[in-house]
C-alpha positions as CSV (number, residue, x, y, z in Angstrom):
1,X,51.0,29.3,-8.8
2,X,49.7,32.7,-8.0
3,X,52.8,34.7,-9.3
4,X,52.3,32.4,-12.5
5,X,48.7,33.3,-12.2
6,X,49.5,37.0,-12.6
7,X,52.2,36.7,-15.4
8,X,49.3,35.2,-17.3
9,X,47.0,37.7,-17.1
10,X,48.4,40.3,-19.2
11,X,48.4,37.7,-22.1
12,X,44.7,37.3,-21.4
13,X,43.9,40.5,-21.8
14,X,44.9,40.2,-25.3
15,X,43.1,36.9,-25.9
16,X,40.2,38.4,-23.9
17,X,40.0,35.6,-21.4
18,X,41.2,38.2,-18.2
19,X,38.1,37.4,-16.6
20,X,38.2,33.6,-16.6
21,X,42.3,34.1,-14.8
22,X,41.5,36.3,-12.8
23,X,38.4,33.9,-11.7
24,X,40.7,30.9,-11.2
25,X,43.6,33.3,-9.2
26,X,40.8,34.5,-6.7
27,X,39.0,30.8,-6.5
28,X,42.9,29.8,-5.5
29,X,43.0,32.6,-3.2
30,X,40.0,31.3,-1.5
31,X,40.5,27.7,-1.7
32,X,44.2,28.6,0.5
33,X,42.3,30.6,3.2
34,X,40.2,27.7,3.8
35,X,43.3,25.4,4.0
36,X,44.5,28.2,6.3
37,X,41.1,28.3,8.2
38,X,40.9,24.5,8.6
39,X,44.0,23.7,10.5
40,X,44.2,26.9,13.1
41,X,47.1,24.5,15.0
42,X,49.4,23.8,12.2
43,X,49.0,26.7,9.6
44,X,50.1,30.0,10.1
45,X,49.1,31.4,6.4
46,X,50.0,32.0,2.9
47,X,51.0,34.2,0.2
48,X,51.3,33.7,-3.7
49,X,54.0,31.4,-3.3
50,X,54.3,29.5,-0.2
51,X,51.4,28.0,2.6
52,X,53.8,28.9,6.2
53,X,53.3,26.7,8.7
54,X,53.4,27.7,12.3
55,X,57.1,25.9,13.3
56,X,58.2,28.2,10.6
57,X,58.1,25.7,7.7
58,X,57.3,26.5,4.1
59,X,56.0,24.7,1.5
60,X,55.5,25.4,-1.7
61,X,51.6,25.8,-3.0
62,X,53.0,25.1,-6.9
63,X,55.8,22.9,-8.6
64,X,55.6,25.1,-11.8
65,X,54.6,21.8,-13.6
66,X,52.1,22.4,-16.5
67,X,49.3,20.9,-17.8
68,X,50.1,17.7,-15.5
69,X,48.4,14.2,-17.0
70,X,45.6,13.1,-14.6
71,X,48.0,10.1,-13.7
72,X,50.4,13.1,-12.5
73,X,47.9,15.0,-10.6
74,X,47.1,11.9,-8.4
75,X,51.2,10.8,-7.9
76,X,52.3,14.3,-7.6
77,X,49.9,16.7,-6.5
78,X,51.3,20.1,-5.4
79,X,49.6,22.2,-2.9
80,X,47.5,24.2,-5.9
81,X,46.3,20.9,-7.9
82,X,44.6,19.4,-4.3
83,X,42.8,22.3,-4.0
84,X,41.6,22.6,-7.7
85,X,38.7,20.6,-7.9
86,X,36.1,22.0,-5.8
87,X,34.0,19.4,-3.8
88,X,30.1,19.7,-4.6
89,X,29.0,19.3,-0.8
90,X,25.2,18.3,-0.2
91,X,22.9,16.8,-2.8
92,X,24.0,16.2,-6.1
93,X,21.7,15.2,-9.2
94,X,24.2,13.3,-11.6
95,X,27.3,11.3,-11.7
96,X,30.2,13.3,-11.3
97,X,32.4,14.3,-14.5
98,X,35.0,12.4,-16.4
99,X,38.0,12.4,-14.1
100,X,36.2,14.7,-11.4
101,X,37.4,13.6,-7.9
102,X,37.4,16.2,-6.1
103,X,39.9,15.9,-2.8
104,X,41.4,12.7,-4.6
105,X,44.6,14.9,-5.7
106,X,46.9,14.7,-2.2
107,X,50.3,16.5,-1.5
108,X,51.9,14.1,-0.3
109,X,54.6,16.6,2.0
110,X,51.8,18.5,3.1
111,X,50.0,15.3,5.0
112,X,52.8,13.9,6.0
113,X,54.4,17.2,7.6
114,X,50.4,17.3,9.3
115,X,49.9,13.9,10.4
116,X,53.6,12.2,10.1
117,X,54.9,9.2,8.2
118,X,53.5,5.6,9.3
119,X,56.2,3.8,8.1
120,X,58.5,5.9,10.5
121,X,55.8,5.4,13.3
122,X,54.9,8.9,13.6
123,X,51.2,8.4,12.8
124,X,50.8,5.7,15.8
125,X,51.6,8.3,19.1
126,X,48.4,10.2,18.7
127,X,46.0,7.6,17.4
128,X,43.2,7.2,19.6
129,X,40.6,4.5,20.0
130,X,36.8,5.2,20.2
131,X,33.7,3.3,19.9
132,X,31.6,2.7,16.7
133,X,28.0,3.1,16.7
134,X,28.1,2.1,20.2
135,X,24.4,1.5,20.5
136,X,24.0,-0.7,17.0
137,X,27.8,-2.5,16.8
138,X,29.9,-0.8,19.4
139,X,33.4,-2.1,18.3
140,X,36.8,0.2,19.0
141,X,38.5,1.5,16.0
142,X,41.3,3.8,15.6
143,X,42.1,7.2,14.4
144,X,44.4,10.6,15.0
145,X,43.6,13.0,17.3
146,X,45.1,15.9,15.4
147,X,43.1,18.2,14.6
148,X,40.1,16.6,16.5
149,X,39.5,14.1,13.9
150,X,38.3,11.8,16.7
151,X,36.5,14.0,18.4
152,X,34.6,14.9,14.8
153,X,34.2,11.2,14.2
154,X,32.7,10.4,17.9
155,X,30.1,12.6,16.5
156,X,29.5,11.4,13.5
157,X,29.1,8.0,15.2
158,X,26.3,9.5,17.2
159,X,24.5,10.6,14.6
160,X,24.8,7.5,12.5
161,X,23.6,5.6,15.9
162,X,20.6,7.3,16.3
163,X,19.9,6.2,12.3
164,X,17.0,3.9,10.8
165,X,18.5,0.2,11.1
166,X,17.5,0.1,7.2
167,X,19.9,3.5,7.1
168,X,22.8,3.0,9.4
169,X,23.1,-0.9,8.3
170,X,25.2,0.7,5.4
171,X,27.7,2.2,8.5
172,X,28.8,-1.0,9.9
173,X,30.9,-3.4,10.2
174,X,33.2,-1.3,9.0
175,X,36.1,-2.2,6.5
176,X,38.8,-0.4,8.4
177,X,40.3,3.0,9.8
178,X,44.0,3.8,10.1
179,X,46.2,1.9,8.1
180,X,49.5,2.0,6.8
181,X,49.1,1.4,3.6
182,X,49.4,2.8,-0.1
183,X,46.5,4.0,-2.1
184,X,45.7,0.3,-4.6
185,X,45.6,2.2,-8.2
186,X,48.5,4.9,-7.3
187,X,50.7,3.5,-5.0
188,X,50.6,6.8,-3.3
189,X,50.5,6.8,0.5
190,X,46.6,6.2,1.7
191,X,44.4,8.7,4.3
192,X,44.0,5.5,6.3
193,X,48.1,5.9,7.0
194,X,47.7,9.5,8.3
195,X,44.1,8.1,11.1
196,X,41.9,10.3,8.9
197,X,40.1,8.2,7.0
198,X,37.1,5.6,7.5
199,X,35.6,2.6,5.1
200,X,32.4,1.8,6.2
201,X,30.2,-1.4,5.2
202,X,31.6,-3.0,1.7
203,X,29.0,-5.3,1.4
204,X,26.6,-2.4,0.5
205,X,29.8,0.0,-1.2
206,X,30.4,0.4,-4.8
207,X,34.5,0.7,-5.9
208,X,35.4,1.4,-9.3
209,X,38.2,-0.2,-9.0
210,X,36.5,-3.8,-8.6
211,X,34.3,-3.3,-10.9
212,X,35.7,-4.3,-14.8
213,X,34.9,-1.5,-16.9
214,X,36.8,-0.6,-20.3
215,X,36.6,2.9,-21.4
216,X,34.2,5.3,-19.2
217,X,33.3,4.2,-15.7
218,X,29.5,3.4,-15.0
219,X,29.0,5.4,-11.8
220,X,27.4,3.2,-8.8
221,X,26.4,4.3,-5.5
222,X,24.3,2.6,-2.7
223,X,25.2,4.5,0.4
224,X,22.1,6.7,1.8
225,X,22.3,10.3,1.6
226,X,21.5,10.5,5.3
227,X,24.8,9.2,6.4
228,X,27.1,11.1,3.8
229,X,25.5,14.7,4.8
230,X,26.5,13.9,8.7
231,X,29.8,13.1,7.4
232,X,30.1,16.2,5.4
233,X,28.6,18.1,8.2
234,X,31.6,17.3,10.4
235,X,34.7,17.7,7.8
236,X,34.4,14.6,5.9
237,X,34.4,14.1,2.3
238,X,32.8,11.3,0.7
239,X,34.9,9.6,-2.1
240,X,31.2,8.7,-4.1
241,X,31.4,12.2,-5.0
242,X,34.5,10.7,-7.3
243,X,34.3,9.7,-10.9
244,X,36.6,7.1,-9.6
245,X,33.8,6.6,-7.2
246,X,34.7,4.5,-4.0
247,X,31.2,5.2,-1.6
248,X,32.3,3.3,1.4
249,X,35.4,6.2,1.8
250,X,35.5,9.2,3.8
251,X,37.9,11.1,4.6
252,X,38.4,14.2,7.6
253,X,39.1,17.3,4.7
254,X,37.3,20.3,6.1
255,X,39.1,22.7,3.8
256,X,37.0,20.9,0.8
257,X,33.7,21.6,2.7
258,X,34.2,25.3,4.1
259,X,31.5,27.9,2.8
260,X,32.5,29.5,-0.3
């Protein structure tokens, strides 16, 4: 993606857009050495073509497919298109953009190679039970313990806990952790199937795909702003920051949420 990045530039020049490529090659840069960052145990680096993992692996950051459909993007996502929407962490004042779903785009090889496959029981050795909310509901639920996504949970359950019951009501019961299953519009395989993902309370969630809509989506949200920023604070993104909007999802995806 990079290399390709670089052929283009010269082209620019002449069409006097070098500034915007050269832009997008360094936010790519960026967006790689936070991947890199974010999973210490598993990745070693990366250079223009390839993110190296530390067993030696390599996999590719692009396929060299352009100008992908958004159906593509979200069935075959390389390395480069997961990491090119950037997720607005904190506040935001409006409904995100048509087709904006930032962290929605998955490689597919690149979470199973970190997590394993679930249909060839890989995922269920290192899942680990913890309690939820164990002051308010206190029921065991299950997720990985790779990369300390339990451990990053535990504390986002204390926090929650420790919540305004007209707050933390939106937290529980939950509508489920791992799960091997596929994604329901994409058929593509789900965060709950890798343990690092969470639905929280659907009876106060929004999910566009429930809702009948024909044309644009009318964007929905009822889960406080309390409970997302302690997700976000411990490597969480929060799928109603989605134009596909699903607000009772988040997922453990700290490379979305480093500082840039």
């Amino acid at each position: 993606m990079l290399t390709k990045v670089c052929s283009v530039v010269a082209l620019a020049m002449l069409a006097g857009g070098t500034t915007t490529v050269l832009a997008q090659g360094d936010r790519l840069r960026g967006a790689l050495d936070n991947l890199v960052a974010a999973y210490p145990d598993a990745l070693a680096g990366h250079d223009d073509k390839v993110l190296r993992w530390r067993d030696g692996i390599a996999t590719p950051i692009s396929d060299d497919v352009e100008n992908k459909s958004f159906r593509d993007l979200l069935r075959h996502a390389s390395i480069a298109d997961q990491l090119r929407i950037p997720y607005p962490r904190g506040a935001f004042a409006k409904p995100p953009a048509v087709d904006a779903d930032p962290g929605r785009f998955r490689n597919t090889e690149f979470f199973t190679k970190m997590y394993g496959d679930c249909q060839k029981g890989e995922v269920s050795p290192r899942l680990v039970s913890l309690d939820w909310l164990p002051k308010t509901w206190g029921k065991a639920i299950r997720v990985t313990s790779i990369n300390g996504v339990d451990a990053q949970l535990r504390a986002v359950s204390a926090e929650i806990d420790v919540l305004p019951d007209k707050i933390k009501r939106a937290a529980y019961p939950i509508a489920g952790t791992y799960n091997c299953r596929t994604v329901a519009d994409t058929g593509q395989p789900s965060p709950h199937g890798y343990g690092i993902a969470i639905d929280l309370n659907t009876a106060l969630s929004d999910y566009w795909y429930w809702r009948p809509h024909d044309g644009a989506i009318a964007y929905r949200n009822r889960m406080p702003a309390a409970i997302v920023a302690i997700f976000e604070k411990h490597g969480f993104i929060w799928g109603g920051k989605w134009y596909h909007f699903d607000t009772m999802h988040f997922e453990f995806r700290p490379e979305l949420l480093a500082d840039r």
